[in-house]
C-alpha positions in Angstrom: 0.0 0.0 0.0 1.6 3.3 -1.3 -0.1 6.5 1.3 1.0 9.5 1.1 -0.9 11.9 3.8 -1.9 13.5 5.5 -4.5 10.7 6.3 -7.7 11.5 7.7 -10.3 9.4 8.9 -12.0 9.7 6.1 -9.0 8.6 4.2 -8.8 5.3 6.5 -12.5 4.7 5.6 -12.2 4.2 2.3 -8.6 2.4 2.8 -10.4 -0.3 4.6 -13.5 -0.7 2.0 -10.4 -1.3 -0.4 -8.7 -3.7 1.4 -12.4 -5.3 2.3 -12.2 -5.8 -1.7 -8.9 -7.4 -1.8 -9.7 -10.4 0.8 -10.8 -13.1 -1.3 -7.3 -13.5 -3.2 -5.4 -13.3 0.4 -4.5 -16.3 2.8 -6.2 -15.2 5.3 -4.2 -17.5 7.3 -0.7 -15.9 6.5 -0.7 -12.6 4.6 1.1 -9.9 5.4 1.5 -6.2 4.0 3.9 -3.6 3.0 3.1 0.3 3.8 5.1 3.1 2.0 4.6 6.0 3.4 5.2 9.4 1.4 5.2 13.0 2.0 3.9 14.1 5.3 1.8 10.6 6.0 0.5 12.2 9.5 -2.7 11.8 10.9 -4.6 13.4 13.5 -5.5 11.7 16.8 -9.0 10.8 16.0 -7.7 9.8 12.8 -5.3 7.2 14.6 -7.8 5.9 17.0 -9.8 4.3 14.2 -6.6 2.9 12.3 -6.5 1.4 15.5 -9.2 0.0 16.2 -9.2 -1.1 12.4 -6.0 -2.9 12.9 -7.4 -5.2 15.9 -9.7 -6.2 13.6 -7.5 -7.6 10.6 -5.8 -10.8 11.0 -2.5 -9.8 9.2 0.6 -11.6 10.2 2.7 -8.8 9.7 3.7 -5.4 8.6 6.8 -3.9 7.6 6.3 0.4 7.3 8.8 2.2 4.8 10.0 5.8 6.0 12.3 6.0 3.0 9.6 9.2 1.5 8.6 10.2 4.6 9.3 13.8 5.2 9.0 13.3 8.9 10.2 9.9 9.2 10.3 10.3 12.9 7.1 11.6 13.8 5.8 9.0 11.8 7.8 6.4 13.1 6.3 7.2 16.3 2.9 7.6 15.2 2.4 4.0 13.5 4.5 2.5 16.2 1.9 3.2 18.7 -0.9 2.5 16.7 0.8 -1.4 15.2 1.9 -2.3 18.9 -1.9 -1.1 20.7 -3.3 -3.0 18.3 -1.0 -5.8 18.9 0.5 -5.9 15.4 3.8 -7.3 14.7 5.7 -4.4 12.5 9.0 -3.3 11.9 10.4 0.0 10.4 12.6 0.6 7.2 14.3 2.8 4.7 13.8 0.5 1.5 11.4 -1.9 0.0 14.1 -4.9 -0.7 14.6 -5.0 3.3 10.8 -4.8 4.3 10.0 -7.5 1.2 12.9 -9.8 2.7 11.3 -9.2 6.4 8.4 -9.9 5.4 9.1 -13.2 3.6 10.7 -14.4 6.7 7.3 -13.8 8.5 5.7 -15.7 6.2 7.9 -18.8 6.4 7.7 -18.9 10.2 5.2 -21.4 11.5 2.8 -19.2 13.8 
């Protein structure tokens, strides 16, 4: 998923319909996802609360979060870090997509 912000709730709304769309070609059992974030991907506190809440509801096994375009990659980090780990969500931060792709793998090849 390529974002770039800000991100309103609005915005997390219609990102979930979307995904909603994509869940009958996933494993639902073992899928995980990749998040690019670009520009200023912030989001205000009511904003947040629903991406968390959505977030307990999905069943992903993993996320990996790319700063690389992030304009404030550490704002960010610390945004989506609270959000993943409320929400009980494993995640991990990174600068490129070859990393995050390899990470995620890895997830995936791990017996739960």
């Amino acid at each position: 998923m390529d974002i770039s912000g800000p991100c309103n709730t609005e915005f997390f709304e219609l990102m979930a319909e979307k995904l909603a769309k994509l869940i009958p070609q996933l494993n639902m059992n073992n899928y995980t996802g990749l998040v690019i974030l670009r520009d200023e991907a912030l989001a205000t506190p009511e904003a947040m609360a629903y991406f968390t809440n959505y977030l307990k509801t999905v069943q992903v096994r993993a996320v990996a979060i790319n700063l690389q375009h992030s304009l404030t990659p550490s704002t960010t980090h610390d945004i989506c870090k609270k959000a993943y780990t409320e929400a009980g969500v494993e995640h991990r931060f990174f600068y490129d997509n070859h990393s995050a792709n390899a990470w995620l793998r890895s997830c995936m090849a791990t017996p739960r």
